[in-house]
C-alpha positions in Angstrom: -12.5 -17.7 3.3 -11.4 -19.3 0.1 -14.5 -16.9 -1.6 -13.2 -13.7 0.0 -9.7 -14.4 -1.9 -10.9 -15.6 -5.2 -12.6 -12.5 -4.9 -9.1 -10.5 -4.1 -7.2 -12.6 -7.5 -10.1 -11.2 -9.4 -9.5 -8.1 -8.7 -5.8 -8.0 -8.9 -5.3 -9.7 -12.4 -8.0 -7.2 -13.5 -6.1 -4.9 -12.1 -3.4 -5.6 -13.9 -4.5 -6.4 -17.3 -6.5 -3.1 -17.3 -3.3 -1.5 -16.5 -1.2 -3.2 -19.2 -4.4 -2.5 -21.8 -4.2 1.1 -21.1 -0.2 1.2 -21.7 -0.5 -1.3 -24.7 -3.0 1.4 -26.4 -0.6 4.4 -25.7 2.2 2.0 -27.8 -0.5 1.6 -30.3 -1.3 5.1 -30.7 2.3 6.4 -31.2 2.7 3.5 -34.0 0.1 4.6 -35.3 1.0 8.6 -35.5 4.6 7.7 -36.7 3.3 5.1 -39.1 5.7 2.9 -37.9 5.3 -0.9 -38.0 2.5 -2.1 -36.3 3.9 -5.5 -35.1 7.2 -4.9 -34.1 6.4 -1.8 -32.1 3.4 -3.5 -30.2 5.9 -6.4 -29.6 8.9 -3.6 -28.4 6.0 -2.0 -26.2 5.5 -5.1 -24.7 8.8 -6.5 -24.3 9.8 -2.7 -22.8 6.4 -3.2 -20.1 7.6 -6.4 -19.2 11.6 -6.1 -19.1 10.6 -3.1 -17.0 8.2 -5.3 -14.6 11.0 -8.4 -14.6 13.5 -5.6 -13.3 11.8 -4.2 -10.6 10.6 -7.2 -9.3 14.4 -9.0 -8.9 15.6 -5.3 -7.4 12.3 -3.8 -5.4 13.6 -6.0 -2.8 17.6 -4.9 -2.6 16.2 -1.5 -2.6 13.5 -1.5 0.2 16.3 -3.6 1.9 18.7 -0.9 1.4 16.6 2.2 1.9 15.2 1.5 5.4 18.6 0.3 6.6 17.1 -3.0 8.2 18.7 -5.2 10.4 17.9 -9.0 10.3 17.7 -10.7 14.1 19.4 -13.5 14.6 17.8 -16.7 16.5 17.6 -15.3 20.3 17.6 -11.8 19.5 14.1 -11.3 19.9 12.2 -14.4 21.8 9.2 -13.1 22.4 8.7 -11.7 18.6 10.3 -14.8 16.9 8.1 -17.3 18.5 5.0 -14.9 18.0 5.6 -15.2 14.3 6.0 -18.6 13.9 3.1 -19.5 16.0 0.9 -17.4 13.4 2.6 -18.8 10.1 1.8 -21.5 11.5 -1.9 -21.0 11.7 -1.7 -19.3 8.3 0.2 -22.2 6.5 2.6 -20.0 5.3 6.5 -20.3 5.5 8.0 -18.3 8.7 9.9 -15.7 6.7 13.0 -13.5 7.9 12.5 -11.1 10.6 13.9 -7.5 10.6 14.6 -4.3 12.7 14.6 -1.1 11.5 16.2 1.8 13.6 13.7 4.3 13.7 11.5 5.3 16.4 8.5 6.2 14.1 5.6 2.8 15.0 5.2 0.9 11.4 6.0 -2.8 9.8 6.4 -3.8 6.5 6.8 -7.4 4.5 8.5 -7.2 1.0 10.4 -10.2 -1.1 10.1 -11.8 -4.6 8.2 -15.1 -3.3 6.4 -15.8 -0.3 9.2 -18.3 0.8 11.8 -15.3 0.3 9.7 -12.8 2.2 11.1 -10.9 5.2 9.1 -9.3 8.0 10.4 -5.7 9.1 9.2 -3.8 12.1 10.3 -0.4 13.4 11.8 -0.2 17.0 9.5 2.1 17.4 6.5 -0.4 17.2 8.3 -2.5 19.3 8.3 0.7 22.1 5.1 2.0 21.5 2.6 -1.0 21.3 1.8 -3.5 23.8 1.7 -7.1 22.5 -1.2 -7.4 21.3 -1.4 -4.7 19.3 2.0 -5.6 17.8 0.3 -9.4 17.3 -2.1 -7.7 15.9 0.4 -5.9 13.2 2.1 -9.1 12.7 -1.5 -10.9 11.6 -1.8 -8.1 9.3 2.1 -7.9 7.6 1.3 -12.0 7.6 -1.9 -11.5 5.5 0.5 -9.5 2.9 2.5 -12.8 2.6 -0.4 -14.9 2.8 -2.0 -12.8 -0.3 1.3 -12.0 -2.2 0.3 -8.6 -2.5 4.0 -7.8 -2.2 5.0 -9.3 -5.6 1.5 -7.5 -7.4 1.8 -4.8 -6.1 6.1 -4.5 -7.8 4.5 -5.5 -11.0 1.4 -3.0 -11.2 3.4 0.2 -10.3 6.1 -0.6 -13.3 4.0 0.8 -15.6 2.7 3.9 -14.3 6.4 4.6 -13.8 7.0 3.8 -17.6 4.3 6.1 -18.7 5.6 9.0 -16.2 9.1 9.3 -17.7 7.8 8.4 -21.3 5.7 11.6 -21.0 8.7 13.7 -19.2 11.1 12.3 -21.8 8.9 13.6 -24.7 8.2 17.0 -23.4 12.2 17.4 -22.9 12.8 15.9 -26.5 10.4 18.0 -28.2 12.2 20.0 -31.3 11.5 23.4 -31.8 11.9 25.7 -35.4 11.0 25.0 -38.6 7.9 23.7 -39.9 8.7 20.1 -39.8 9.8 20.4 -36.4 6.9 22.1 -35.2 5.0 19.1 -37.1 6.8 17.0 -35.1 6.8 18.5 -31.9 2.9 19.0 -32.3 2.7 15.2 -32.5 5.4 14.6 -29.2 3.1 16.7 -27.2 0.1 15.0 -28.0 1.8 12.0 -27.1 3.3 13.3 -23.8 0.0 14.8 -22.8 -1.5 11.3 -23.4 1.3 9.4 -21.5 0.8 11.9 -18.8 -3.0 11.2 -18.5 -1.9 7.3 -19.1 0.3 8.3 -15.3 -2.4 9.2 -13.9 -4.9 6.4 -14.6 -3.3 4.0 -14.5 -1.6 5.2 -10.8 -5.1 5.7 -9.6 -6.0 2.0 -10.5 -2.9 0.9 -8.7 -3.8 3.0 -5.7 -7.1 1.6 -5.5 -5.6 -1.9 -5.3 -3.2 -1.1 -2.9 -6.0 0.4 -0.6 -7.9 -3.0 -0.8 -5.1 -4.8 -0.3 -4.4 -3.6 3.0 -8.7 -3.8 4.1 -8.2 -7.9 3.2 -4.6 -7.9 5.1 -6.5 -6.1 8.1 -9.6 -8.8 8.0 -7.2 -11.1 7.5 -5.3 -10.3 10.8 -8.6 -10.4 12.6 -9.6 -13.7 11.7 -6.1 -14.6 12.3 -5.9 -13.6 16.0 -9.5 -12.9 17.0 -8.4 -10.2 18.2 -9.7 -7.2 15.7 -9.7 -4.8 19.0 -5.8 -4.8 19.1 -5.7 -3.8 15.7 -7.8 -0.9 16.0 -5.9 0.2 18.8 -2.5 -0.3 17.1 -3.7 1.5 13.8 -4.8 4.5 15.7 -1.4 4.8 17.8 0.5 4.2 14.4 -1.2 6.7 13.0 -0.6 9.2 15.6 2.9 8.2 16.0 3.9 8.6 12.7 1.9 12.5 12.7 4.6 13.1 14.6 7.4 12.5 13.4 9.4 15.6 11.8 11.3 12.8 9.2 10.1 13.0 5.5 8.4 10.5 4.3 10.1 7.3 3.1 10.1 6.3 -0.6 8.6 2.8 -0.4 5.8 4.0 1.9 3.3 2.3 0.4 5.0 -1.4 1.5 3.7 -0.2 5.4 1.4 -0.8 7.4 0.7 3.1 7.2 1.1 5.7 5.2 3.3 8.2 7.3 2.3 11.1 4.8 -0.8 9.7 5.0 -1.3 9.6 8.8 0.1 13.4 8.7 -2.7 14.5 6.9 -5.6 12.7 8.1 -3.9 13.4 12.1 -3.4 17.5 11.4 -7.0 18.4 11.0 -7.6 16.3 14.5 -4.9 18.5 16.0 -6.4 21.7 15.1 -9.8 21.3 16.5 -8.4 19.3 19.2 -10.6 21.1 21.9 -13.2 19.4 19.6 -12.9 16.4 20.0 -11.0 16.5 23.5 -14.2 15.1 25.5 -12.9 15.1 28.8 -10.9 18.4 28.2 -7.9 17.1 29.6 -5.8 18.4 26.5 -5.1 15.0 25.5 -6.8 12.7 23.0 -7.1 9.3 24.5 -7.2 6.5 22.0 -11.2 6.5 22.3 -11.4 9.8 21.5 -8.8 10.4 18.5 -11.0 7.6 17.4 -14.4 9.7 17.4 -12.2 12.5 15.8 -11.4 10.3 12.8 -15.2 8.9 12.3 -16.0 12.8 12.6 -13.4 13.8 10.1 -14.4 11.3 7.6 -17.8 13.2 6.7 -15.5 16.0 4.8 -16.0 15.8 1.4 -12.0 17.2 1.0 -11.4 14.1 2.4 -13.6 12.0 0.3 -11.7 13.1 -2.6 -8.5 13.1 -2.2 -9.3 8.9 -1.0 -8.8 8.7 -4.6 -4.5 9.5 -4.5 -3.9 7.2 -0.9 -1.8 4.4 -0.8 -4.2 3.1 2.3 -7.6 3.8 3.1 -8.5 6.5 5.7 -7.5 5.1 9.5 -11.5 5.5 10.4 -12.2 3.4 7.4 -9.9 1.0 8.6 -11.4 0.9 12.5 -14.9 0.8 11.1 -14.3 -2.7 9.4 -12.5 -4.1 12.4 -15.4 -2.9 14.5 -17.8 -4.8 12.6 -16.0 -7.9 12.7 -15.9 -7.7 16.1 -19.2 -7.2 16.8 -19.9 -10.3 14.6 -17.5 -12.1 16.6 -19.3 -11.3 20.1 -22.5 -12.3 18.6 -21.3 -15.5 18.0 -22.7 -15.7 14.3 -19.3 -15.0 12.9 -18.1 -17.5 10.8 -14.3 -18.0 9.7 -15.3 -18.7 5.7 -16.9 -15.0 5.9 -14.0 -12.8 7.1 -13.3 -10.8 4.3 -17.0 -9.9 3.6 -16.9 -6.5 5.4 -14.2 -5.4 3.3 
């Protein structure tokens, strides 16, 4: 297993070098169309990039916190999930962290914090109503994964900057001076710069995307090594998913901290819905959990859907069910081995 993760680190400290590169060249390239000191505005560029990261990593927390309007359970609140947890830190080696409720009815979990000895657990009452246990043990090997990873604290760190560059190019555009011919020099060379910042956005989020995407794959291996259980997860993604289509609320703000996507899930269950005779096997005018997940394998052959892969926080629900499903076919063959869990991902 150890492989699988070095594998993971890789990838996220490339991740984030890549990203800082991009914005360090941006701060470059405005020095060097102001001719403004080289040094000290590389050094402000980089004390700016890192003040920025430093402050949304000590309040990401109070604001996910605040936002979802969690409530932390007290010993005895919730037997049953409390002693699920720690039986699976336990197995994981990782600290039991605080456990949450949110009110809302919509099926999804989340894990944010600054350290993994800091990090809380939250899961929607609506998880709790929806799921059976071991789907929801299933969730928790997943949201445990998260902890076990510290994709919580990378991921804080890697968005700062595309949010730098974002109001760095909106700032510009608003700024730029118009009338006389010095202005327009001017504003000729804010434009450029806003275009560039823009297109330094838009990387750089699609970089951060693609890390968040394999972040959740290894948190969904994870679970399944964790409880030998990679059915339940399947089964729990797909209801989540569905559950969530439903839900008339707009999305939340820190979305990409959940298990799923609720945006996400309404676009990738609407198409289902609309050629639901389709896919409804047994024309009972129901999808069963069997066949909503035919409908998704189905779906995923759309090139639209190829495409716009590219700007989701997770990766497509069939994806998802696919890699559990080969795990567990490994693990009835009785070749799996524990050291090779996240190789499917």
């Amino acid at each position: 297993m150890a492989s699988g993760l070095g594998a993971l680190k890789r990838t996220m400290s490339l991740t984030i070098l890549v990203v800082f590169a991009i914005f360090l060249a941006l701060i470059s390239f405005i020095t060097f169309i102001f001719s403004l000191n080289p040094v000290s505005s590389f050094l402000l560029g980089v004390f700016g990039a890192l003040l920025i990261m430093l402050f949304q990593y000590l309040i990401g927390p109070v604001i996910v916190r605040l936002s979802t309007g969690l409530q932390y359970l007290r010993p005895g609140d919730n037997p049953w999930l409390e002693n699920k947890v720690q039986q699976l830190t336990q197995q994981s080696g990782i600290p039991m962290p605080r456990l949450a409720l949110v009110p809302d009815n919509t099926p999804n979990a989340f894990v944010f914090g600054r350290t993994q000895k800091d990090a809380t657990l939250a899961v929607n009452q609506g998880l709790l109503q929806r799921l059976n246990e071991d789907e929801i043990e299933g969730v928790i090997g997943h949201e445990l994964g998260h902890i076990k990873h510290r994709d919580f604290i990378v991921v804080t760190l890697v968005s700062a900057i595309p949010l730098v560059a974002y109001f760095l190019a909106r700032g510009l555009f608003w700024s730029t001076p118009r009338g006389g011919r010095g202005k327009k020099e001017d504003a000729g060379a804010l434009i450029i710069i806003a275009i560039l910042a823009y297109v330094v956005y838009i990387v750089t989020t699609l970089l951060s995307l693609r890390l968040t995407r394999l972040r959740e794959s290894y948190a969904d291996a994870y679970s399944a090594y964790l409880t030998s259980k990679p059915r339940e997860l399947e089964s729990a993604l797909t209801k989540i998913a569905y559950g969530l289509s439903l839900s008339p609320e707009e999305p939340h703000g820190a979305r990409a901290f959940f298990i799923e996507d609720p945006a996400q899930a309404k676009q990738e269950i609407s198409s289902i819905v609309e050629n639901k005779s389709q896919y409804d096997l047994d024309r009972d005018g129901v999808l069963s959990e069997r066949e909503l997940e035919k409908a998704m394998e189905a779906e995923a052959s759309s090139n639209w859907r190829k495409a716009t892969e590219l700007f989701m926080t997770h990766p497509p629900v069939y994806k998802r069910i696919l890699m559990l499903r080969q795990i567990e076919q490994e693990m009835g063959s009785g070749v799996y081995q524990q050291q090779g869990v996240y190789r499917h991902v």
